[in-house]
C-alpha positions in Angstrom: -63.9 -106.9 -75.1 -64.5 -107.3 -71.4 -66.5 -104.2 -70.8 -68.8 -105.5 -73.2 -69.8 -108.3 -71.1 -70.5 -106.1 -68.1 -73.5 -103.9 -67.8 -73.5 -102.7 -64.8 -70.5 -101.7 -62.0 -71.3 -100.3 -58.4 -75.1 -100.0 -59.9 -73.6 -97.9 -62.7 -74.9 -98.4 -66.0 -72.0 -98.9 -68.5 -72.0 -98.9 -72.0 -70.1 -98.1 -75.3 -69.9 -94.0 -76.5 -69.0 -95.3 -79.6 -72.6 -97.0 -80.3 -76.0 -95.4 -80.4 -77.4 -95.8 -76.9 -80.5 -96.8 -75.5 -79.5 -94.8 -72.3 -83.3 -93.7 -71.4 -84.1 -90.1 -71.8 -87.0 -88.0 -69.6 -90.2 -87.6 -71.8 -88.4 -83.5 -71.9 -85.6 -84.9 -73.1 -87.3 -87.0 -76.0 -89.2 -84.1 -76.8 -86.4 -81.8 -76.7 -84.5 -84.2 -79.4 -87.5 -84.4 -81.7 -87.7 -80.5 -81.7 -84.3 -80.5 -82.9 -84.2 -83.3 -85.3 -87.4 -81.3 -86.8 -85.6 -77.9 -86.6 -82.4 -79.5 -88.2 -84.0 -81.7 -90.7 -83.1 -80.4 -94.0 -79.1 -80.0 -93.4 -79.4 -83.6 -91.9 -81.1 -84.9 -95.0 -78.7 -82.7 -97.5 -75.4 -83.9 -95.7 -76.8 -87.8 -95.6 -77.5 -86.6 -99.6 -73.9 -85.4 -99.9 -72.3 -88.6 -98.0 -74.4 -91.1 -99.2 -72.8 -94.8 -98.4 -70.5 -93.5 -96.1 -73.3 -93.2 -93.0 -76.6 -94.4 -92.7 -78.0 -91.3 -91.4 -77.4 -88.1 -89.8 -79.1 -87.5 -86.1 -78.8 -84.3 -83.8 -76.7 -85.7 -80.9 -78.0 -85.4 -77.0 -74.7 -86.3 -75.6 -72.1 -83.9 -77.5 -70.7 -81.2 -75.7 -67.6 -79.5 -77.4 -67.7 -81.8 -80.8 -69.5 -80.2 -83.6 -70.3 -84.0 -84.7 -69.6 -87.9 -84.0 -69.6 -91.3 -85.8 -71.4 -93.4 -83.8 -72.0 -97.2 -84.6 -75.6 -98.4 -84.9 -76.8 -100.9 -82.1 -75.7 -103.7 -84.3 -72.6 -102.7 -86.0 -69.4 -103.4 -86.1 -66.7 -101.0 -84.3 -64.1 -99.2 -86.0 -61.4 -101.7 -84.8 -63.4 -104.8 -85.7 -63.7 -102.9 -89.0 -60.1 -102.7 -89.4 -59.9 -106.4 -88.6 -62.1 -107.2 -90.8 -60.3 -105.2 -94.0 -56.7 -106.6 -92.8 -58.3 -110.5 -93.3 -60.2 -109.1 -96.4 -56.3 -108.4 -98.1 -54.9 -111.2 -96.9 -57.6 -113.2 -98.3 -57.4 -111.1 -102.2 -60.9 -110.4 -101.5 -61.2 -106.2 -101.2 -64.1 -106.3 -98.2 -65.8 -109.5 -100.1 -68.0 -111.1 -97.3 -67.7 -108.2 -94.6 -68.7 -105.5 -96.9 -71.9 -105.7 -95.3 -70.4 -104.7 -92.1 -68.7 -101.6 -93.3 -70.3 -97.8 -93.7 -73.0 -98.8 -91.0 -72.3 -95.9 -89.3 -74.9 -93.0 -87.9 -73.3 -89.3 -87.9 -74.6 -87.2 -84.7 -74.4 -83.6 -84.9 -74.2 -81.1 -82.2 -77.2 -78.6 -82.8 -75.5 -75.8 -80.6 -72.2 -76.0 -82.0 -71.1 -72.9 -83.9 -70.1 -74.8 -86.9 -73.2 -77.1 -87.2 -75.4 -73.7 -86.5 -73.3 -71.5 -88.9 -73.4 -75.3 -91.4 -77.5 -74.9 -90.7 -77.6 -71.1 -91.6 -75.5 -71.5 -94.7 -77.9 -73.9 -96.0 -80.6 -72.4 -94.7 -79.7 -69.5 -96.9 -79.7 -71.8 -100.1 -75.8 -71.3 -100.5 -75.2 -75.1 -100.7 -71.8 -74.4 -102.6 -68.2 -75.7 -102.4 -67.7 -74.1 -98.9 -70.7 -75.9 -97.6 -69.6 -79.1 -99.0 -66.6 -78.8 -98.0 -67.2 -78.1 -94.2 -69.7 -81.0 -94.1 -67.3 -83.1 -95.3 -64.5 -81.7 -93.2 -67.0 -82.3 -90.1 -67.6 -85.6 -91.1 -63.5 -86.8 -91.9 -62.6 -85.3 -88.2 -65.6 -87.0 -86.5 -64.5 -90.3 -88.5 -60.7 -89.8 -87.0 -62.0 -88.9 -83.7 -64.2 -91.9 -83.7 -61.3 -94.3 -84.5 -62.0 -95.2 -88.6 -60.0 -95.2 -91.4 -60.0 -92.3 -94.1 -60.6 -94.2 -97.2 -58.4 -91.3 -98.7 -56.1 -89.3 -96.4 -54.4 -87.4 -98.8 -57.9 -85.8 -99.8 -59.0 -85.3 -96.2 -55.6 -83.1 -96.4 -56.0 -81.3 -99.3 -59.4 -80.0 -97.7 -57.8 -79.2 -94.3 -55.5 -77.0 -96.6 -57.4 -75.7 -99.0 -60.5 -74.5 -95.7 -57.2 -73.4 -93.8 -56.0 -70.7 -96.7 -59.7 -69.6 -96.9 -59.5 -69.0 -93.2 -55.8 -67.6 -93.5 -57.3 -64.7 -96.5 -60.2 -63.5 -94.5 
């Protein structure tokens, strides 16, 4: 809570990696995400398709290095441990996420455009093979970045399954 008070420390800018930033980008750099937002357009508008509520929208990431993807917060929303405040007082109060539902599933997924997953996720798709192995990785990419990112699985035991059922795939090659 304190470092969101401070901006600045020894004339370093600080700021949350868990939010969309604002961090200001050369006019290359602005051109250089455009280009790849444009390049990777379709798989970002078929996995927003495929996750629907879950994220508001699916961005290629600037600051991603080894991740294939993250679960960023938009500038106004609420981080994953307020959301897990917020769902605790939501069962205590008998009221499933009642007057904080609006708070919840704000989240913006960023991919990594030169991660071999996300490029070999954008060739599949590409190719028109949007089938169960498709689906499957995007929503195995988007479970891990929700874990890395501090959330809540709404269903652990399915994010399993799909760990196990990608890992014997993997394991019969």
């Amino acid at each position: 809570m304190t470092l969101q008070n401070i901006e600045k420390y020894q004339e370093k800018e600080i700021f949350d990696v868990g939010r969309e930033t604002s961090v200001e980008m050369t006019d290359d750099e602005k051109k250089e995400k455009e280009q790849k937002n444009i390049d990777f357009e379709s798989l970002r508008k078929y996995m927003k398709e495929l996750l629907g509520e879950k994220i508001t929208r699916v961005e290629v990431s600037t600051r991603l290095v080894d991740s294939p993807a993250t679960l960023v917060q938009s500038e106004y929303g609420v981080s994953p441990n307020m959301q897990k405040y917020l769902r605790a007082q939501a069962v205590v109060e008998n009221d499933d996420k009642g007057q904080f539902a609006n708070v919840f599933n704000q989240a913006v997924l960023e991919i990594n455009p030169e991660h071999p997953i996300i490029l070999a996720l954008k060739k599949m798709h590409d190719s028109g093979s949007n089938n169960d192995d498709t689906n499957d990785t995007i929503n195995l990419v988007f479970n891990t970045a929700a874990l890395s990112a501090g959330y809540i699985l709404d269903n652990a035991a399915e994010y399993s399954k799909l760990v196990t059922r990608i890992m014997t795939k993997v394991a019969t090659i």
